[in-house]
N, C-alpha and C positions, 0 to 999 in steps of 0.2 A: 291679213295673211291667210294663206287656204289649209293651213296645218287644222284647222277645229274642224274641218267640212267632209265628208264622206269624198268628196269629189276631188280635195288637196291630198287626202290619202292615196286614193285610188292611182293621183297622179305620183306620188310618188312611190308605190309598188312598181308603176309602170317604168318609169327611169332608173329603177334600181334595178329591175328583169333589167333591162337596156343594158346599161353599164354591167351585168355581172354578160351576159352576153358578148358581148364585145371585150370583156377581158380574159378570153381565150386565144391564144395566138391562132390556133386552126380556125376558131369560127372567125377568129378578124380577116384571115387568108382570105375563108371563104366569102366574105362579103367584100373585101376587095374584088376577089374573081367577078365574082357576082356586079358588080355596080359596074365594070367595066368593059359589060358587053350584052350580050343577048342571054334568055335564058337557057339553063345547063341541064342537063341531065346528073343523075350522080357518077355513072360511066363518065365520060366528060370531065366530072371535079377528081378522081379519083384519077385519071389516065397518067397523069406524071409524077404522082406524090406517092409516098408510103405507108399513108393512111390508109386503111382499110376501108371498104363499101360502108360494110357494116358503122364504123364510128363515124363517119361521115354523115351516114343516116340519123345516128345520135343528136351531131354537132347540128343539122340542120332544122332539126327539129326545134331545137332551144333559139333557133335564130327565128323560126317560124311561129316560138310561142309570143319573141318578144316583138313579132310583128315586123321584122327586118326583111325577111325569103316569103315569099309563099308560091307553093306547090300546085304548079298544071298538070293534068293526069293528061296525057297523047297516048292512046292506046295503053297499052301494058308501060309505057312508060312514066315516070314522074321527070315533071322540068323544072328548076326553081329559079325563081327571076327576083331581081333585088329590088324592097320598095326602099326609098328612100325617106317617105313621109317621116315614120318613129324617128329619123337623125334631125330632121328639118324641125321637127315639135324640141327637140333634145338641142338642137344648138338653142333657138329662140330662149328657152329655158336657162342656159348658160349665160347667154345675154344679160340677160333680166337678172339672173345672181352677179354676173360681174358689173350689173349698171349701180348694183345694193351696194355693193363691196364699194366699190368707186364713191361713193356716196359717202357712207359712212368713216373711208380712212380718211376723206377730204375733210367730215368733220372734227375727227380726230388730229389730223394734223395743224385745225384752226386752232381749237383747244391748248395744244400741246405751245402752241407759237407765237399766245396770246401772253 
């Protein structure tokens, strides 16, 4: 298992950025907006919500630290386009937990029913 390895740590700082990222209702908005079309300006993410520029700015940052948005500069403007890569590393990961799981209660129920 990769828990003893600089590199099984590493991965899991990086899924735990993810999941605390995405357990924001605004940055989840924002990455729905985002996955569902071209990229945005913050004018653009900001035009029908209540949210202010400013925390917008905030919210997209933490999305762009955990590798979700990143930012194109277009003149004086910034644009953010949604990667998907970090969710597609993040299900595959889920996967592989829920194939562990699957595994283990299937022995547990041999056990239990023997």
């Amino acid at each position: 298992m990769s828990r003893s390895t600089p590199e099984g740590a590493a991965r899991r700082r990086q899924h735990a950025e993810l999941f605390a990222a995405l357990g924001d209702a605004t940055r989840l908005a924002l990455v729905t907006t985002l996955a569902a079309g071209e990229p945005r300006s913050i004018a653009q993410l900001t035009a029908h919500s209540r949210v202010t520029r400013q925390a917008i700015t905030k919210h997209l940052r933490v999305l762009e630290r955990a590798g979700l948005v990143h930012c194109q500069r277009a003149g004086r403007e910034s644009r953010y386009r949604f990667d998907p890569q970090p969710m597609d590393e993040m299900r595959a990961w889920l996967d592989r937990v829920s194939a562990q799981w699957d595994t283990l209660l299937a022995r547990l129920k041999a056990l239990v029913e023997e």
